[in-house]
N, C-alpha and C positions, 0 to 999 in steps of 0.2 A: 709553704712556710718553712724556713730554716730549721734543723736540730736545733737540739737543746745542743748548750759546753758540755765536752766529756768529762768537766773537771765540777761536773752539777750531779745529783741525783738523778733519777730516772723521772720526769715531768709527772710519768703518769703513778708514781711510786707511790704520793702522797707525803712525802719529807720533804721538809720547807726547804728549798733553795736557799743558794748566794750568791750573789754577783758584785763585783767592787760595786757598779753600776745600772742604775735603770732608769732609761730613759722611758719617758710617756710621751707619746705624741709622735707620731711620723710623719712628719713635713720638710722642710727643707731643713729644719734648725736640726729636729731629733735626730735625722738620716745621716746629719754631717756631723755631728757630734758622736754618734755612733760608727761615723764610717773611722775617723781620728784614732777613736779609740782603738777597733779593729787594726788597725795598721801598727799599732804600738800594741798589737797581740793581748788587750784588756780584753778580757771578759764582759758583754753586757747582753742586758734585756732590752729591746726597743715595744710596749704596748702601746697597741692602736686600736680605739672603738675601728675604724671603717674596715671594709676588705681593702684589698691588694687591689682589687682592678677598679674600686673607686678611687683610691687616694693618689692612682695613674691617670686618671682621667677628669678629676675633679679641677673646676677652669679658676683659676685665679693668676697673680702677676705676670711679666712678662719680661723685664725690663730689669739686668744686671749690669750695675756698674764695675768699670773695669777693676778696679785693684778687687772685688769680688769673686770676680772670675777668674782673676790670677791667684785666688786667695784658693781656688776652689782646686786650681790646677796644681799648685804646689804640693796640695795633698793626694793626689793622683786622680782629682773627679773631675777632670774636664774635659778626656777625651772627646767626647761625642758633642759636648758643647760645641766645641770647638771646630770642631767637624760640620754641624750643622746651624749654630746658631749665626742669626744677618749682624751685619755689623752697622751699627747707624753713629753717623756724622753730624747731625744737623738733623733739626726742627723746622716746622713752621707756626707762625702765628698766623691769626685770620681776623680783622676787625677794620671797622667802617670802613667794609667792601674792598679790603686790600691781603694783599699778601707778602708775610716779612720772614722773609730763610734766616732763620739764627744757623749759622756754622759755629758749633761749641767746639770742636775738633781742629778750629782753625786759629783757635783763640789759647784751645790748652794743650792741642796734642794728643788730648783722650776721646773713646768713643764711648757710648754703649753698644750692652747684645741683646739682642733681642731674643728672649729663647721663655718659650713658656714653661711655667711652672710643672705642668703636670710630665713636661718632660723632662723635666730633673729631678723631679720626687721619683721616675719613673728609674732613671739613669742612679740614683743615689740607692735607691731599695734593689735595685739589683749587684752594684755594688757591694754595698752591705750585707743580704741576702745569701748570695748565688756565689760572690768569688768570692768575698772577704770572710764568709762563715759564719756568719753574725745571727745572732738567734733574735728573733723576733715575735710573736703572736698578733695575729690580726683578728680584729671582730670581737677583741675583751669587754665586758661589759664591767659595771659597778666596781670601778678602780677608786682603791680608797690608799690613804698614805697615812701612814704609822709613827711615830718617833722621832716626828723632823730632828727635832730640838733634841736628839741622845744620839750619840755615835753609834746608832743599830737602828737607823732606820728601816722601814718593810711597808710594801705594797701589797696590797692585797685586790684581784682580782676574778670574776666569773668567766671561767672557760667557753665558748659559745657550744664548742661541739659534746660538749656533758655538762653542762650545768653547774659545773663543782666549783667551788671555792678553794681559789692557793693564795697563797703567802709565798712571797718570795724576799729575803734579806739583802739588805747593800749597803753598801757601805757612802755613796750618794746618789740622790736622784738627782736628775734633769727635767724639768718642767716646762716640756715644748708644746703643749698639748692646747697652745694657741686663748682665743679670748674666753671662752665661753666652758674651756676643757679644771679638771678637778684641780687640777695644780696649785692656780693661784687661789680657787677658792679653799683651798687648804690655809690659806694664810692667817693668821693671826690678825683679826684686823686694828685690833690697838698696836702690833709690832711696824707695819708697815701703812706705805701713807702711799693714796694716788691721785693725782696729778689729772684731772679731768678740761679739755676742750671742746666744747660742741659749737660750732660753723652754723647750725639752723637752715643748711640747706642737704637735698637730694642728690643723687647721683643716680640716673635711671642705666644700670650694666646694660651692656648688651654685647651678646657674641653672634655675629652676622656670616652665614656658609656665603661667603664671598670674599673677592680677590680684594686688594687691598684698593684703596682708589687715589692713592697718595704714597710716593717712596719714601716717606718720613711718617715721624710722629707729629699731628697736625693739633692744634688746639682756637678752637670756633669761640672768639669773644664778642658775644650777638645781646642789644640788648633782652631780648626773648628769655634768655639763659644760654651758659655755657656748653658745647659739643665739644667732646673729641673723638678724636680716629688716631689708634691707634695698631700699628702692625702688630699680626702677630705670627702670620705662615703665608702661602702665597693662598690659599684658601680659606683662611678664616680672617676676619677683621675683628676687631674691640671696637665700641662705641660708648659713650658716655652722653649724656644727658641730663641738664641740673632738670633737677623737678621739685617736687615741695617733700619735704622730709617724711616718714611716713606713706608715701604712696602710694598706690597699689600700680602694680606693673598690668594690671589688665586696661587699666585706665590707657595703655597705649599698643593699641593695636598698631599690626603693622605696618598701614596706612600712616598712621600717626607719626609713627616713630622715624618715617625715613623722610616727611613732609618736614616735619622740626630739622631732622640733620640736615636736608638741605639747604634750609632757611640761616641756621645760624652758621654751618660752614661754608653758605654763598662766599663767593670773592673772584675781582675779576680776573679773569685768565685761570681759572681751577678748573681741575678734568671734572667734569660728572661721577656723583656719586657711582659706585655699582650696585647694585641692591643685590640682596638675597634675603632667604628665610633666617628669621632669626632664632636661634638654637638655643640662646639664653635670654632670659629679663626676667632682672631682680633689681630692688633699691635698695641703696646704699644709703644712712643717712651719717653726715659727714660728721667723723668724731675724733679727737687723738684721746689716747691716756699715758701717763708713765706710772708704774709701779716702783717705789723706791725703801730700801735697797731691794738688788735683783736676788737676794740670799737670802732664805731662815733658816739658820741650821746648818743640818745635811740637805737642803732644795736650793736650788739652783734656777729660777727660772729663765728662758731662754726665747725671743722672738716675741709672737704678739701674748704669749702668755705674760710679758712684762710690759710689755710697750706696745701702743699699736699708734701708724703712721698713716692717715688716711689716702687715700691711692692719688691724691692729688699731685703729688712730688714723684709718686713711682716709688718711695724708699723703705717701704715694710720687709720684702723679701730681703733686699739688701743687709737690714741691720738684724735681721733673723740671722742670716749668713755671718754676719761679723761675729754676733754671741756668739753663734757655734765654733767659731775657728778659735775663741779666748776661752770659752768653756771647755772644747774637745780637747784642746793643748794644756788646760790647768790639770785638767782629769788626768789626764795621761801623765802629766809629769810627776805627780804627787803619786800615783800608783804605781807607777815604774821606778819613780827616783826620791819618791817622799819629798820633793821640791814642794813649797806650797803660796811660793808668792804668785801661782799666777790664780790659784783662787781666791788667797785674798785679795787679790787686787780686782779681780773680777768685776764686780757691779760696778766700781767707781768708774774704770777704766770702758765697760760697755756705755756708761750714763753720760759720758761724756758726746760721744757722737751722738745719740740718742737725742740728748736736748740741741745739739747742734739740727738734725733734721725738725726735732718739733718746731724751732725758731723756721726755718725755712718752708716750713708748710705752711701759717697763717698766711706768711707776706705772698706765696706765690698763689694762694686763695684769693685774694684780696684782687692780684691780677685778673684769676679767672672769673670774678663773679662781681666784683667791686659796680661793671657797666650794666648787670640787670639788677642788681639792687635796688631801683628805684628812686637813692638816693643820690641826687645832683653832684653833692660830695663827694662821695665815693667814687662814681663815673669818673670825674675829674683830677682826682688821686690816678686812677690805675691809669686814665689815659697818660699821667704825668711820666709813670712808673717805664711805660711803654715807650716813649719819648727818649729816656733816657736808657733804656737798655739797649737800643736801636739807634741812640746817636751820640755815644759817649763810647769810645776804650777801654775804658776803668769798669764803666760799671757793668758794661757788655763782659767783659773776661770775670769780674765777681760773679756776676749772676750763673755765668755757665758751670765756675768751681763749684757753685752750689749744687745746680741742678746735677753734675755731672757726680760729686762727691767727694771730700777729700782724697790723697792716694794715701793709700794704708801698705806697711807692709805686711799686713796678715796673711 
């Protein structure tokens, strides 16, 4: 765990703190918002319920779009990205028994990287941590938020290793602390309005101790339901599985589970599956929200504590990273230079890409699952959709912009 600022009380003093800033939440939004800040030499708190060596190892995204990753490097966090993470060109589709190479890279010049999450939350808290000086606490319990609405906002949270209760002051928070964390439900709920999408289908995760079985990201449209594969290292693979929402993952032993992935990733001329044990299953049931505005106050929320993108597009991590790059640069600007148009502009300016991926997640749902729906309609729609992705220029280089993301200069 990093010091406390020299320019703070003594932690263990019992005299309430200040920091310009405190963020909550350490994931990719908090850590980069945090790291921003450090480098324009602010002052912050970063509190995290988890330890350090869960919130390194904990398995979620994998999949950064490029102005992202330039987004990330510009600030000086991309080293090790960049160093190690694959670069992927092109996709595959898989349906009635065929297989179709989408080359997005051929069509727009950009790639994705493939680089998992837990290794950039890993790369990002050690940044923040260990070079940058950044003070943080891990394993806080009962974090509550004080004064959104008055220029003297304070957090208040349990120390794990005494028990105690502190208060710490700032001048604003950051609200990364994801769906389910205190942030947004700090919210006022007559201030702010949310924007709810529920799909009615499953998503069965899975993390597979095996080598990949495909040099791409591959996506299985079977009437049975949807599969994908997913790279994510030359040892572990992602897998996906539509199932019925609500599921229980015992319901697929792992007999089950690699009988389905072969069923609906069949297609002729595919390498065989590789199997291994699998080290995760969990269900997903498939949902978007937007919270709107991403502001009350002095809070600031940031990533899926504002917005969540369901993993079907890939664009959660991504638009977590954008907040952070328009949040860590409002913050810093306004503290260093008292500038304040980048917070006000804030939420509008995040909201806009934000509903740009909401739009693009129903329609490429609609591809993935439109053929086990059941309904003749729909089957007949998404085969149309396919048709024309794969045999038009137009709509083949739209679709890739989308999937791939606009370029930002963030």
């Amino acid at each position: 765990m990093a010091s406390a600022s020299p320019h703070s009380p003594d932690p263990d003093s019992g005299a309430p703190r200040h920091f310009p800033v405190v963020v909550v939440g350490a994931g990719p939004a908090g850590l980069t918002v945090g790291n921003i800040l450090r480098a324009a030499s602010v002052e912050c708190l970063v509190l995290e319920s988890e330890t350090r060596e869960f919130i390194e190892q904990r398995p979620r995204a994998g999949v950064l779009e490029e102005w992202a990753m330039r987004g990330l490097q510009r600030r000086g966090l991309a080293d090790r990205l960049l160093e190690r993470a694959q670069v992927h060109s092109e996709c595959e589709f898989r349906f009635a028994g065929e297989r179709y190479r989408f080359g997005y890279s051929e069509l727009t010049g950009h790639h994705h990287f493939v680089y998992p999450q837990p290794l950039l939350v890993t790369d990002l808290v050690r940044e923040y941590a260990d070079v940058r000086g950044g003070d943080i606490r891990f394993g806080v319990r009962e974090v509550r938020l004080h004064g959104l609405d008055t220029d003297r906002p304070s957090v208040s949270y349990t120390r794990p290793e005494t028990g105690r209760r502190d208060v710490v002051h700032a001048d604003f928070v950051a609200g990364c602390d994801g769906a389910r964390g205190v942030t947004r439900a700090s919210l006022p709920p007559e201030r702010v309005h949310v924007s709810r999408h529920d799909y009615g289908i499953g998503w069965l995760a899975l993390l597979a101790e095996a080598p990949p079985s495909n040099d791409c990201v591959v996506f299985g449209i079977h009437p049975d339901g949807f599969a994908g594969h997913m790279v994510r290292s030359p040892e572990v693979t992602r897998y996906y599985l539509e199932c019925p929402p609500g599921d229980d993952p015992d319901n697929w032993p792992h007999e089950r589970v690699w009988a389905e992935l072969r069923q609906r990733l069949a297609a002729a001329g595919a390498p065989p599956l590789t199997e291994g044990r699998l080290i995760e299953k969990r269900v997903l049931d498939m949902h978007n929200y937007v919270v709107e505005p991403m502001r009350f106050g002095r809070l600031f929320l940031a990533g899926d504590a504002a917005h969540l993108a369901a993993p079907i597009a890939a664009k959660g991590m991504n638009l977590a990273l954008r907040d952070a790059f328009l949040l860590g640069d409002g913050l810093a600007a306004y503290v260093t230079k008292g500038e304040t148009g980048g917070l006000n502009r804030y939420s509008e300016a995040c909201l806009g890409r934000v509903w740009d991926y909401q739009e693009f997640s129903p329609w490429l749902c609609e591809v993935y699952h439109g053929t086990s729906s059941g309904d003749p309609y729909r089957a007949g729609t998404t085969r149309a959709r396919l048709r024309r992705v794969f045999g038009s220029p137009a709509a083949a280089t739209a679709f890739a912009e989308q999937y791939l993301g606009k370029d930002s200069a963030l």
